[in-house]
N, C-alpha and C positions, 0 to 999 in steps of 0.2 A: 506410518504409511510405508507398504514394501513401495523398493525400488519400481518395480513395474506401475506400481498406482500411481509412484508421485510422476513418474515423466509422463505418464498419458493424459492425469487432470491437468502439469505444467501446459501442454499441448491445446490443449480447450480452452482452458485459459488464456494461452497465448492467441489465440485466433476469436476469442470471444462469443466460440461457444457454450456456452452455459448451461444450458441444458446436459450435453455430456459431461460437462465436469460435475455436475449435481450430481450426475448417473455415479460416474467412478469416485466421489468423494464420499458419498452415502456406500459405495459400497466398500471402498478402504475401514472407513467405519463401524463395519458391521463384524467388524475383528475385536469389539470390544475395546480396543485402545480408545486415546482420547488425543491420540497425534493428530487428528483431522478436524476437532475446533477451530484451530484458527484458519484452516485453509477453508473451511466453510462458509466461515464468519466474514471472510474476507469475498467470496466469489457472491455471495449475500451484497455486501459494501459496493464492489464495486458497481453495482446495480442499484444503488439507492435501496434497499430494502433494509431499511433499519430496524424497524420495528420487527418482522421476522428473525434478524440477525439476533437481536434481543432476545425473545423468544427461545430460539434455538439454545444460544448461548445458558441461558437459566435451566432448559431439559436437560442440557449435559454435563454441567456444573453444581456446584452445591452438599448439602448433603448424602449421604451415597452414593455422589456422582464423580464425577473429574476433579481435584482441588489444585489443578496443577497451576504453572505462574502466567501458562497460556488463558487459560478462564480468564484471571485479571487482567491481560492484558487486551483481552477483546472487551470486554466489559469495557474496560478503559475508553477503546477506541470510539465502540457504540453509542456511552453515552457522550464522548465528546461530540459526533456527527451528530447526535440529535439533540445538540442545545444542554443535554444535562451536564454541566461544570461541575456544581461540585462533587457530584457522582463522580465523573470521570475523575475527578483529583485524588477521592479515596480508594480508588481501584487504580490509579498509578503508583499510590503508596504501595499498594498491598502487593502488587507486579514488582516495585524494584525490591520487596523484601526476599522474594521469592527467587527471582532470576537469578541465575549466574554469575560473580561477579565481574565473568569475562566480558559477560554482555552489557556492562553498563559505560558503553562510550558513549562521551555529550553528545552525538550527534543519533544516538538512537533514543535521546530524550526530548528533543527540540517541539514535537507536540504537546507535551505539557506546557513548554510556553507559551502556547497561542489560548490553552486553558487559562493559566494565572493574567494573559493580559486580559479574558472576558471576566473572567473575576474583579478586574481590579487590582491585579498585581502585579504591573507593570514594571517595576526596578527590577524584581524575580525573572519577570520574563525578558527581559532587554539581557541581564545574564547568561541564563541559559543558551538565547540565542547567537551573542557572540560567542561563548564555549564549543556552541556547535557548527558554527560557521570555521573559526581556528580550524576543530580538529576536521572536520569535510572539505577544506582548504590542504592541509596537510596531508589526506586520504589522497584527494586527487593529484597533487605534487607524487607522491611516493608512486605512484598509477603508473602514472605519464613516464616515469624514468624509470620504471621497469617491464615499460610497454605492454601494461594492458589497460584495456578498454574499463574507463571509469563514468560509461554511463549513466549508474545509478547512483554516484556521487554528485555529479550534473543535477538528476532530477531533485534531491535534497537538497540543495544549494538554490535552485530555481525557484522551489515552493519557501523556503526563508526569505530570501530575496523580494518575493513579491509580497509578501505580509508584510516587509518592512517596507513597500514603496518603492524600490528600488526596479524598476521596470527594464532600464536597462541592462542589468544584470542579471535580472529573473528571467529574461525573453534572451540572454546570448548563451545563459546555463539550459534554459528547456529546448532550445534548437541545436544543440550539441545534443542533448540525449535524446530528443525525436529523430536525429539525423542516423541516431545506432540504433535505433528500432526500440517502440515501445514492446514492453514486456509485461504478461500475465495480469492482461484487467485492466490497466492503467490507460489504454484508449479511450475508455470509456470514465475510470475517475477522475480523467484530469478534467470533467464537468462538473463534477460534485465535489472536488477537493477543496476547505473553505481557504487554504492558502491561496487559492488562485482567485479568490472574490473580488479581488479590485484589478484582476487584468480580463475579468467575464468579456467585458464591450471592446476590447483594444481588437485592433485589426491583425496586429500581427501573432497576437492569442490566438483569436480566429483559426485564422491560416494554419496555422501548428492542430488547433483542433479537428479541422478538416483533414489534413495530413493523416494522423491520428486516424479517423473513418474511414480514408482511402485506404491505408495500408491494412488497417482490418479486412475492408471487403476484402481488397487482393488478395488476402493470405487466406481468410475462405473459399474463396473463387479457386484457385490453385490446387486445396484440397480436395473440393469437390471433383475437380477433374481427374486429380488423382485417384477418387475411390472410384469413378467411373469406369475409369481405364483399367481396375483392377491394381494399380500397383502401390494401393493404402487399405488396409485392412487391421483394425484396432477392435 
């Protein structure tokens, strides 16, 4: 995706319009690249639309299509959101053969463990998830004492946290990173996200998710007056 495409679908994104990010993502796309699967896949997710995300994902992937490690790793994601385990298990295989091996820190693997514990493979996963708590414990230390803002450390630490029960920790890490602003979509998945299932009814979830909807309206509200007034034009 040019420069230009990615920070105006970021922008849509970030305010949850959706609609215009479909616009400029389908039209980043129309470049023939296959840079724009996963930011598809993902504007698809956070909107519960799995079964389209799916869809989509098989039209650009496959034979004479995309084969890149991004296919996998949506497939990955999609069939995790919609109940298919061991799908999702053989398309994280096929993602971590593919990926980079810069990209393979524990803590960008930590959803496969919420995989292997609906499998049934619970020792695997209790692993995985202390690997990735260490090294996003570690991430945030190093953050903090060279003064930048480790909000999306926060939010992976939060969604760990409350899978494993841990409510205290999941609700002082996701009020740290709702208190630096949520980012692209995640107002709206932290509804559908399945790590957050056992904090659904808690009041101080709630609260955070309302937060969440207030700070969206406001950041649309804001725009809108900006395009009025003329001094937004995209």
């Amino acid at each position: 995706i040019s420069t230009g495409y990615f920070m105006i679908i970021r922008f849509y994104l970030q305010i949850g319009d959706y609609e215009n990010a479909d616009h400029y993502i389908r039209k980043s796309m129309d470049t023939g690249t296959c840079v724009g699967i996963g930011q598809y896949r993902w504007l698809l997710q956070v909107q519960g639309k799995y079964n389209e995300a799916f869809q989509f994902i098989n039209s650009r992937c496959g034979p004479g299509g995309c084969g890149s490690s991004t296919c996998s790793s949506s497939l990955f994601k999609i069939y995790w959101l919609m109940g298919e385990f061991e799908q999702a298990d053989q398309y994280f295989l096929r993602w971590e053969e593919t990926r980079q091996p810069s990209l393979r820190y524990p803590s960008m693997n930590y959803e496969i463990g919420h995989v292997y514990f609906q499998l049934g493979r619970t020792e695997e996963a209790e692993q995985i998830f202390k690997a990735a708590l260490q090294d996003l414990q570690a991430r945030l230390e190093r953050a903090v004492n060279i003064g930048r803002n480790p909000r999306t450390t926060h939010r992976h630490l939060s969604r760990i946290y409350a899978f494993q029960g841990e409510r205290k920790k999941a609700l002082k890490h996701l009020t740290e990173y709702a208190n630096n602003g949520f980012d692209e979509g995640w107002h709206d998945f932290i509804l559908l996200d399945p790590f957050f299932e056992s904090l659904r009814d808690d009041p101080e979830f709630k609260a955070i998710v309302k937060q969440a909807q207030e700070e969206k309206a406001a950041q649309r509200a804001q725009i809108k007056e900006m395009e009025e007034r003329g001094e937004l034009t995209l």
